[in-house]
mmCIF file of the C-alpha atoms, coordinates in Angstrom:
data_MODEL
# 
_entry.id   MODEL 
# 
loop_
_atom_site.group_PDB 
_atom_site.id 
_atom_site.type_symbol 
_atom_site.label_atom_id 
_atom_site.label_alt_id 
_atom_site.label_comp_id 
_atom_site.label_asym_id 
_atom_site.label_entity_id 
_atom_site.label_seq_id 
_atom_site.pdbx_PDB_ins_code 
_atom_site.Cartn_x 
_atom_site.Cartn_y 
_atom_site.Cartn_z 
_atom_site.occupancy 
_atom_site.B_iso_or_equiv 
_atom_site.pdbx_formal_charge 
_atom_site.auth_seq_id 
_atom_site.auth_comp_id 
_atom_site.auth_asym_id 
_atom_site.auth_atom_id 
_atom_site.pdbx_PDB_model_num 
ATOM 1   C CA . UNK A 1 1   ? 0.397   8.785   11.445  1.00 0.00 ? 1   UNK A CA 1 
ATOM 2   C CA . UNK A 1 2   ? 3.891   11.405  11.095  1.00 0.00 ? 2   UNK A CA 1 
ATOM 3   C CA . UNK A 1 3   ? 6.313   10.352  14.323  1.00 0.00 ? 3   UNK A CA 1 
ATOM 4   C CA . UNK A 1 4   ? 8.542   13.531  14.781  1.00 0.00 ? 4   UNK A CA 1 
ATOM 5   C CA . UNK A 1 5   ? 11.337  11.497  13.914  1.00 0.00 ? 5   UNK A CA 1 
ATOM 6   C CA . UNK A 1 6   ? 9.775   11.330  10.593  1.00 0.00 ? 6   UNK A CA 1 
ATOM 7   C CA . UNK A 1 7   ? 9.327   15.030  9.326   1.00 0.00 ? 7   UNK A CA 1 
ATOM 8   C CA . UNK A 1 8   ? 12.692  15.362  7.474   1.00 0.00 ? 8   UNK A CA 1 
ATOM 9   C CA . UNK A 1 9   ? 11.691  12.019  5.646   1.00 0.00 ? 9   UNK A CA 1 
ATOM 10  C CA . UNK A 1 10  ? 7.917   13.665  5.296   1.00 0.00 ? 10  UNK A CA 1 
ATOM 11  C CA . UNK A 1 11  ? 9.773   17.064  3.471   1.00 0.00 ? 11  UNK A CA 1 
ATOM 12  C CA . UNK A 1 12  ? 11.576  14.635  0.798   1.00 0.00 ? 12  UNK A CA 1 
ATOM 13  C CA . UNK A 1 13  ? 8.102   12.586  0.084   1.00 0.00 ? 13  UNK A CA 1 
ATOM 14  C CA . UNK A 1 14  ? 6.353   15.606  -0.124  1.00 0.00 ? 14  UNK A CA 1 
ATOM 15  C CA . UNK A 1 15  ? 8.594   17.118  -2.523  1.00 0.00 ? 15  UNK A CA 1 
ATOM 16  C CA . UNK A 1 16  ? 8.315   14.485  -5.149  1.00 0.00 ? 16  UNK A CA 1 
ATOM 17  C CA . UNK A 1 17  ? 4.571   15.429  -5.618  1.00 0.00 ? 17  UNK A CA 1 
ATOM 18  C CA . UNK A 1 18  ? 5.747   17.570  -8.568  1.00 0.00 ? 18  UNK A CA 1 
ATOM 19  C CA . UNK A 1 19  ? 7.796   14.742  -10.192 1.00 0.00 ? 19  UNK A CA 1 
ATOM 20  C CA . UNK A 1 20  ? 5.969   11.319  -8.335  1.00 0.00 ? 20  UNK A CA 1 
ATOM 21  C CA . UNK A 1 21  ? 7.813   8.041   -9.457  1.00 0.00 ? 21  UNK A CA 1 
ATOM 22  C CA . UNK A 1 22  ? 6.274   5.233   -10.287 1.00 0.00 ? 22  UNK A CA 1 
ATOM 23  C CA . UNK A 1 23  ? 7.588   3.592   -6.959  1.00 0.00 ? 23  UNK A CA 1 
ATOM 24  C CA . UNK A 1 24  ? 9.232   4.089   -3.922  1.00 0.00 ? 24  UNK A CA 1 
ATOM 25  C CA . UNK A 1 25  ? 10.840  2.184   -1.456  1.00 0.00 ? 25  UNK A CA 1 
ATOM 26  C CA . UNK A 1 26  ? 11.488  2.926   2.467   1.00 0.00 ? 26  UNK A CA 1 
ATOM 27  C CA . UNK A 1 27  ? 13.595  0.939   4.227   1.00 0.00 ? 27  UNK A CA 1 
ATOM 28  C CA . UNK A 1 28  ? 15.091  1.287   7.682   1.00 0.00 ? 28  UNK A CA 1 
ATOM 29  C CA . UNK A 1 29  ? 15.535  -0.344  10.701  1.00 0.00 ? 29  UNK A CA 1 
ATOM 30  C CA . UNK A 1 30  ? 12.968  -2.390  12.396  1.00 0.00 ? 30  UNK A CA 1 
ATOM 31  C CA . UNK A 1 31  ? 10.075  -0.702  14.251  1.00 0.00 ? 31  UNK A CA 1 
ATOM 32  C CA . UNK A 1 32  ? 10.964  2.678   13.159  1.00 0.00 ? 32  UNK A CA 1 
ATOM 33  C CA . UNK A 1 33  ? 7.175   3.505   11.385  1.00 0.00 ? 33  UNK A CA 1 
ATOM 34  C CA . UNK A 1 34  ? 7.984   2.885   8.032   1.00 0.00 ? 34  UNK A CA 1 
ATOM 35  C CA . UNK A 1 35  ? 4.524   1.203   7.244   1.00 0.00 ? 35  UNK A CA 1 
ATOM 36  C CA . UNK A 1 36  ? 2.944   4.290   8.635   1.00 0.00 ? 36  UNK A CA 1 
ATOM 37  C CA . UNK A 1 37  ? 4.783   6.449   6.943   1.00 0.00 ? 37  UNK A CA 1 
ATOM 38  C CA . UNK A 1 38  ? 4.167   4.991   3.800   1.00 0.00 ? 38  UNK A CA 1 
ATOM 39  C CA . UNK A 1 39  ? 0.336   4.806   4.482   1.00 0.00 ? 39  UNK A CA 1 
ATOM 40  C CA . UNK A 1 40  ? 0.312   8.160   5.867   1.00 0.00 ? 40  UNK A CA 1 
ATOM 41  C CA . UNK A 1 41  ? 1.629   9.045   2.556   1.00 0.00 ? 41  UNK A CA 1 
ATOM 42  C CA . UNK A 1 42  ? -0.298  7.833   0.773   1.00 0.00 ? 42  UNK A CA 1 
ATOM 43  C CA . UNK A 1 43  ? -3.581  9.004   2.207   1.00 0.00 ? 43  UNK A CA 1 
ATOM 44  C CA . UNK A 1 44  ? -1.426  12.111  1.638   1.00 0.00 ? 44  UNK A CA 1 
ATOM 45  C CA . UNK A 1 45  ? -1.805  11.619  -2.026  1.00 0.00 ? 45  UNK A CA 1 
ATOM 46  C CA . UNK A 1 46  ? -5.320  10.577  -2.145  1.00 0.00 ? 46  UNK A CA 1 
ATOM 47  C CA . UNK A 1 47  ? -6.692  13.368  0.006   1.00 0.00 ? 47  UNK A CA 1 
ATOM 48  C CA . UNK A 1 48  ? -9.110  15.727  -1.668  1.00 0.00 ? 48  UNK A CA 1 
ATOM 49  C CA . UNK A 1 49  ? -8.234  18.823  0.054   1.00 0.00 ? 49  UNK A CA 1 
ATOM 50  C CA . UNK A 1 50  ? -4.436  18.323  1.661   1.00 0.00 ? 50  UNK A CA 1 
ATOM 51  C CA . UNK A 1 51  ? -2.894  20.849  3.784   1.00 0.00 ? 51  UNK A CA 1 
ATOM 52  C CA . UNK A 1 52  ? -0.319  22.815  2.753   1.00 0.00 ? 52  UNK A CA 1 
ATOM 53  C CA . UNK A 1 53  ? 2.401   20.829  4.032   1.00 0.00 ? 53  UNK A CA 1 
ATOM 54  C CA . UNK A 1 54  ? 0.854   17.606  2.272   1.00 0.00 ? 54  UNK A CA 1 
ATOM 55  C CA . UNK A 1 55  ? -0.771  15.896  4.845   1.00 0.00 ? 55  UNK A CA 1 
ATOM 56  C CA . UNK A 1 56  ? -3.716  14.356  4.607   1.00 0.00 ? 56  UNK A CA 1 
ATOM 57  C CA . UNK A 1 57  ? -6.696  16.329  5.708   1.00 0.00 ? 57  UNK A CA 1 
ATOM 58  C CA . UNK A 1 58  ? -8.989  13.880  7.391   1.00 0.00 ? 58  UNK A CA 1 
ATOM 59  C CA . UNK A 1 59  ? -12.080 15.434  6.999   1.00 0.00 ? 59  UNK A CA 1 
ATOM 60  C CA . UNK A 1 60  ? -12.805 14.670  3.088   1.00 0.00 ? 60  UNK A CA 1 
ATOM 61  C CA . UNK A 1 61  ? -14.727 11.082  1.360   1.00 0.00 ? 61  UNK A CA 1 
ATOM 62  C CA . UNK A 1 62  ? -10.910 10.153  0.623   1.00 0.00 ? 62  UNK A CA 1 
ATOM 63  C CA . UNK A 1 63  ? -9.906  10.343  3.709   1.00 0.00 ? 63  UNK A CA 1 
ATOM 64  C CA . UNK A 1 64  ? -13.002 8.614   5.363   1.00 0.00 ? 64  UNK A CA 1 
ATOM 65  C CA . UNK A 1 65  ? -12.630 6.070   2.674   1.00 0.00 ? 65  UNK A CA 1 
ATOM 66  C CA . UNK A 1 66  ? -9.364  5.527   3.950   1.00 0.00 ? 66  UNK A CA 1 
ATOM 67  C CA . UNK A 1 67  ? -9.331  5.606   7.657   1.00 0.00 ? 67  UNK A CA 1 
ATOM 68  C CA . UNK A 1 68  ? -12.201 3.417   7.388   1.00 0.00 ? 68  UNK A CA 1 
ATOM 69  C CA . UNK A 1 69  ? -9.865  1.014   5.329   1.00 0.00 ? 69  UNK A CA 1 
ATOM 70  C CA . UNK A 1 70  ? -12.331 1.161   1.864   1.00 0.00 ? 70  UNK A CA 1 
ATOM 71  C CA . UNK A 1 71  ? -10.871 3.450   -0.255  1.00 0.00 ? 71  UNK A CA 1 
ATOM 72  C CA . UNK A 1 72  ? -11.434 2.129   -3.961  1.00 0.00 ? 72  UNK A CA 1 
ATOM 73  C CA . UNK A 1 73  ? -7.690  3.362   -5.583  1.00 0.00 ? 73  UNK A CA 1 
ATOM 74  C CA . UNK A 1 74  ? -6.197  1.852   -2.646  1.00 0.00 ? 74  UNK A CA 1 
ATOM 75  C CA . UNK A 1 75  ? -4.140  -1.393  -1.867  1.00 0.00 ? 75  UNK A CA 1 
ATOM 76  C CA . UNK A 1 76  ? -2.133  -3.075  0.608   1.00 0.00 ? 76  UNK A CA 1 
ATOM 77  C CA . UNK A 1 77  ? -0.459  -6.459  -0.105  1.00 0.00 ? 77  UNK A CA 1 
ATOM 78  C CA . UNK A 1 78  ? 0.451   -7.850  3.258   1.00 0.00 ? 78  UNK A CA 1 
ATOM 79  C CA . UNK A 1 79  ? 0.794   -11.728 4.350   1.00 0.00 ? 79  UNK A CA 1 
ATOM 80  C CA . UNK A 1 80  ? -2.790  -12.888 5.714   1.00 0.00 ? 80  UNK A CA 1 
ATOM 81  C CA . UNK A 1 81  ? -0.891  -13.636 9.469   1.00 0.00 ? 81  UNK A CA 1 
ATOM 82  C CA . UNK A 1 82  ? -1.073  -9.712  9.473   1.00 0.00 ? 82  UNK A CA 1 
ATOM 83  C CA . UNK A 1 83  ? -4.704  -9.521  8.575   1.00 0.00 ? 83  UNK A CA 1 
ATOM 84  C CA . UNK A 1 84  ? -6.870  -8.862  11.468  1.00 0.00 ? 84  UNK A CA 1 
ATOM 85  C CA . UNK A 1 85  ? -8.942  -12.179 10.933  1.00 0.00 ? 85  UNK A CA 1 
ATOM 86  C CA . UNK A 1 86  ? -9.372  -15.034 12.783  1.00 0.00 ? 86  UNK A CA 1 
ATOM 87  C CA . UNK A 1 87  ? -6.500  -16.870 13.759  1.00 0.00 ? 87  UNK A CA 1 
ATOM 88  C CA . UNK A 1 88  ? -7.079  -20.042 11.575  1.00 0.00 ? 88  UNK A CA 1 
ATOM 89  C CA . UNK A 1 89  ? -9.035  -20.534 8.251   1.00 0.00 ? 89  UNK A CA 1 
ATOM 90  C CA . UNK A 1 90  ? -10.665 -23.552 6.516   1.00 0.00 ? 90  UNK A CA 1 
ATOM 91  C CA . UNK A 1 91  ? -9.495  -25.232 3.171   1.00 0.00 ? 91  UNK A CA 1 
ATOM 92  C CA . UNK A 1 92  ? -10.999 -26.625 0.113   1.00 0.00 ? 92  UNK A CA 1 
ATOM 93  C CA . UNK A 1 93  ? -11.235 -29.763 2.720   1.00 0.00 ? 93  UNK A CA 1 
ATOM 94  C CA . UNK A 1 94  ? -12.182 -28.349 5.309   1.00 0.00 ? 94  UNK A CA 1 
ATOM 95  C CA . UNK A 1 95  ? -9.251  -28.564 7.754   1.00 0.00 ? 95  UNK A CA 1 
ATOM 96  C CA . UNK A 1 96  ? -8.227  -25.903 9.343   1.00 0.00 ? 96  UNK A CA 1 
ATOM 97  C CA . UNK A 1 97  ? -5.153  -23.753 8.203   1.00 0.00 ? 97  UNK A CA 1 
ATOM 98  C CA . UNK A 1 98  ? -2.676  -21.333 9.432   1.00 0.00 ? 98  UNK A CA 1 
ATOM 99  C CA . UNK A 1 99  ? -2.776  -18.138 7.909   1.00 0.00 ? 99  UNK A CA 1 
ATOM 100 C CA . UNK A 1 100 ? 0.453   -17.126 5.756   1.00 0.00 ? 100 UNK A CA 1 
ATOM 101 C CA . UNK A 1 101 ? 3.176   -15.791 6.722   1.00 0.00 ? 101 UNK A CA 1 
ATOM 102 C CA . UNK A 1 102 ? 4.319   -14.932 3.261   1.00 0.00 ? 102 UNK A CA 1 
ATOM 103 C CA . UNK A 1 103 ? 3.249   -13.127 0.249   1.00 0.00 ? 103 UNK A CA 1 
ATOM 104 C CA . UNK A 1 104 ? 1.598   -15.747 -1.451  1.00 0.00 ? 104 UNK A CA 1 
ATOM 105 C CA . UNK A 1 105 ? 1.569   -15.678 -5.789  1.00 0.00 ? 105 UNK A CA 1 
ATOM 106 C CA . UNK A 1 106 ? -2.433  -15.611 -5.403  1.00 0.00 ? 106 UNK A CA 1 
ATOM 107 C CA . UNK A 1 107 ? -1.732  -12.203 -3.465  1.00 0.00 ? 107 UNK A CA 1 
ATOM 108 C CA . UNK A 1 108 ? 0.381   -10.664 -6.281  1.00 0.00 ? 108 UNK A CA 1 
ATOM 109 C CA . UNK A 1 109 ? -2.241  -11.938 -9.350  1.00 0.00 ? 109 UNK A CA 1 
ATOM 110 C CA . UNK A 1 110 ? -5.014  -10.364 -7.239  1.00 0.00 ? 110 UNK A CA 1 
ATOM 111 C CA . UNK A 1 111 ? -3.434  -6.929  -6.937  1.00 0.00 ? 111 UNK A CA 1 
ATOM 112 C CA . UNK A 1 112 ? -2.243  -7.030  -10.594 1.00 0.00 ? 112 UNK A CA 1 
ATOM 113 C CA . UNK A 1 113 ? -5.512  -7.496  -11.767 1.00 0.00 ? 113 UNK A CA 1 
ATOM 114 C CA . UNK A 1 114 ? -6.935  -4.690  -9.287  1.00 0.00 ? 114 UNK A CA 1 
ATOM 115 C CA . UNK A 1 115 ? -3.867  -1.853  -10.927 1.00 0.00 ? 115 UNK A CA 1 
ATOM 116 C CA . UNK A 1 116 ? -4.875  -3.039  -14.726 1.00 0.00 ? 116 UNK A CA 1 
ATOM 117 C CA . UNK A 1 117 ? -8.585  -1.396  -14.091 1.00 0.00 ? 117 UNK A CA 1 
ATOM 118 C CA . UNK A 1 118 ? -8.778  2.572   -14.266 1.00 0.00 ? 118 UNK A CA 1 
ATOM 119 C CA . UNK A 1 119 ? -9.036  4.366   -10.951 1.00 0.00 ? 119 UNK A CA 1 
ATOM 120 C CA . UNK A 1 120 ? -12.339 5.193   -9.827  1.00 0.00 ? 120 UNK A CA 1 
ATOM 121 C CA . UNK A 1 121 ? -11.757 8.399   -8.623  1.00 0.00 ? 121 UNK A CA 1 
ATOM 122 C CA . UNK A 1 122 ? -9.846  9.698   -11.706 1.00 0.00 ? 122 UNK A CA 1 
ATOM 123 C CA . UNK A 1 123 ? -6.905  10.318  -9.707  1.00 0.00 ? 123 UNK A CA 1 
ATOM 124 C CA . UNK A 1 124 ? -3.567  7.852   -8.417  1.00 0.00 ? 124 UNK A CA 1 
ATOM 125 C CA . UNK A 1 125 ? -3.957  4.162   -7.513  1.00 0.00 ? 125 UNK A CA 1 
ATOM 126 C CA . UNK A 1 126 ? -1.904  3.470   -4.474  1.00 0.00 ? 126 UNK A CA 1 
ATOM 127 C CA . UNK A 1 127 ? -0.513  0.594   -4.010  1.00 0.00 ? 127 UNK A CA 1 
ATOM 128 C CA . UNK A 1 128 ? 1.329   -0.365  -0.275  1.00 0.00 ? 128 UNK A CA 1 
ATOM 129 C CA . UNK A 1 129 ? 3.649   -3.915  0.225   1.00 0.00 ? 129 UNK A CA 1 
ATOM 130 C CA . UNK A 1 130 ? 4.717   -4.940  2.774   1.00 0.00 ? 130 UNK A CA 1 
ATOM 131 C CA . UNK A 1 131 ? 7.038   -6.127  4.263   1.00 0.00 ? 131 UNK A CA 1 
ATOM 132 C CA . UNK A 1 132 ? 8.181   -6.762  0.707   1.00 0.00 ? 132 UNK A CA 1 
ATOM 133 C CA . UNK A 1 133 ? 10.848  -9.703  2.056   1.00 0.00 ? 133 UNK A CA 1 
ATOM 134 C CA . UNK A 1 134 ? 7.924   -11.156 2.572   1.00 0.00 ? 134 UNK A CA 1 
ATOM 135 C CA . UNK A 1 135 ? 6.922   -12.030 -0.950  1.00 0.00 ? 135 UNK A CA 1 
ATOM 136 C CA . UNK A 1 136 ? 7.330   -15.419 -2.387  1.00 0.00 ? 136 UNK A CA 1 
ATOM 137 C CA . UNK A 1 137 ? 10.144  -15.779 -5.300  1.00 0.00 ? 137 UNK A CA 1 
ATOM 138 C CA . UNK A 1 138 ? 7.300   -16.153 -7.556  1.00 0.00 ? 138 UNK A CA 1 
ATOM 139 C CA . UNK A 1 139 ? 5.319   -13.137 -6.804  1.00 0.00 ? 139 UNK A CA 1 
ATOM 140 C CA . UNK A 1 140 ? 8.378   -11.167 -6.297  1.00 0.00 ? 140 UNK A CA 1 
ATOM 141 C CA . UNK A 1 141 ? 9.009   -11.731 -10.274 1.00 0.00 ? 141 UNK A CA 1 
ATOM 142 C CA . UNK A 1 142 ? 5.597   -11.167 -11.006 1.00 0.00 ? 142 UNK A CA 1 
ATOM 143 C CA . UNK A 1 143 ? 5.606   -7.734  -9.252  1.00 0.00 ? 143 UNK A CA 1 
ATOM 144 C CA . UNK A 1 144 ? 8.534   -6.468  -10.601 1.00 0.00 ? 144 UNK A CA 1 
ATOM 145 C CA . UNK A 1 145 ? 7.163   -7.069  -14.432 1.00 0.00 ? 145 UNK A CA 1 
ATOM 146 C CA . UNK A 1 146 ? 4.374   -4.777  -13.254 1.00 0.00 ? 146 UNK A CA 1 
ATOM 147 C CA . UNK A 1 147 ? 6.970   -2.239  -12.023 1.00 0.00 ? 147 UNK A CA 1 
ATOM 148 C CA . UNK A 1 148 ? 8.941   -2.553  -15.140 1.00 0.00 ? 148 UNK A CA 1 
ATOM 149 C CA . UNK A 1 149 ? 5.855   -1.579  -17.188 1.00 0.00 ? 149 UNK A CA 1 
ATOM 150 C CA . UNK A 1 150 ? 3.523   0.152   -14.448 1.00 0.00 ? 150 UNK A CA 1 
ATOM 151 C CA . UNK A 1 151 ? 0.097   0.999   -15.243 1.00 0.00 ? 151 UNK A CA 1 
ATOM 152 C CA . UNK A 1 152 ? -0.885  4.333   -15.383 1.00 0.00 ? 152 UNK A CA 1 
ATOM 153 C CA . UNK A 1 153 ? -1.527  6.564   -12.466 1.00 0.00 ? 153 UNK A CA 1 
ATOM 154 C CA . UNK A 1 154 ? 0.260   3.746   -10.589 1.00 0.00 ? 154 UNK A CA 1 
ATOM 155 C CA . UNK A 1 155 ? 2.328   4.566   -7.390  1.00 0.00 ? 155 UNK A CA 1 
ATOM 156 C CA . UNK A 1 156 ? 3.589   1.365   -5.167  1.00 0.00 ? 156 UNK A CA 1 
# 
């Protein structure tokens, strides 16, 4: 989803199509739509057939893929308390547990596993975390080696 608010910061995404780093990062004040932003981008970016302004169609597989949340070059890294699962899970032990409210290491080796595998749609991998003060010192180190030496066809 674009908020008006958003369609000068939509014109400077879209222009970096021709020259697309390897990351980006949006900040801004709280509430503002920078998550959707950044996920409307990048459905932007895996859209088959975009419009002419760069947004995403939402008629094409990519798109479905996407709305629906499956999209195989896609990735969001979030802390499980913003999952939409069930409140509490169950350990090893089986006591119940609060879900994180961090990044967890576990997180970071899952998704850097995931980017080391070719994209299956011969395109970008897309790769969305958030909120990124949210990651645990560990992972934090662990995700910036991978942004030091990203894979290829890699956008976070």
């Amino acid at each position: 989803m674009l908020y008006p608010w958003q369609k000068e910061d939509w014109q400077r995404l879209n222009a970096l199509r021709e020259r697309l780093p390897h990351a980006l990062l949006i900040h801004g004040q709280q509430g503002i739509g920078k998550r959707d932003l950044a996920l409307h981008f990048a459905q932007g970016l895996l859209c088959e057939t975009p419009r002419p302004d760069g947004q995403p169609c939402g008629t094409c597989p990519a798109c479905h893929w996407f709305s629906q949340g499956n999209h195989p070059d896609f990735s969001v890294v979030r802390p499980e308390a913003m999952e939409a699962t069930d409140d509490a899970q169950t350990d090893e032990s089986g006591k119940k547990k609060a879900p994180s409210k961090v990044i967890r290491m576990e997180q970071v080796r899952a998704l850097i596993e995931t980017v080391g595998i070719g994209t299956h749609r011969a395109g970008l991998r897309l790769v969305v975390v958030y909120p990124l003060d949210a990651l645990q010192h560990e992972g934090a180190n662990a995700l910036l080696k991978t942004l030091e030496e990203p894979p290829p066809s890699t956008v976070f």
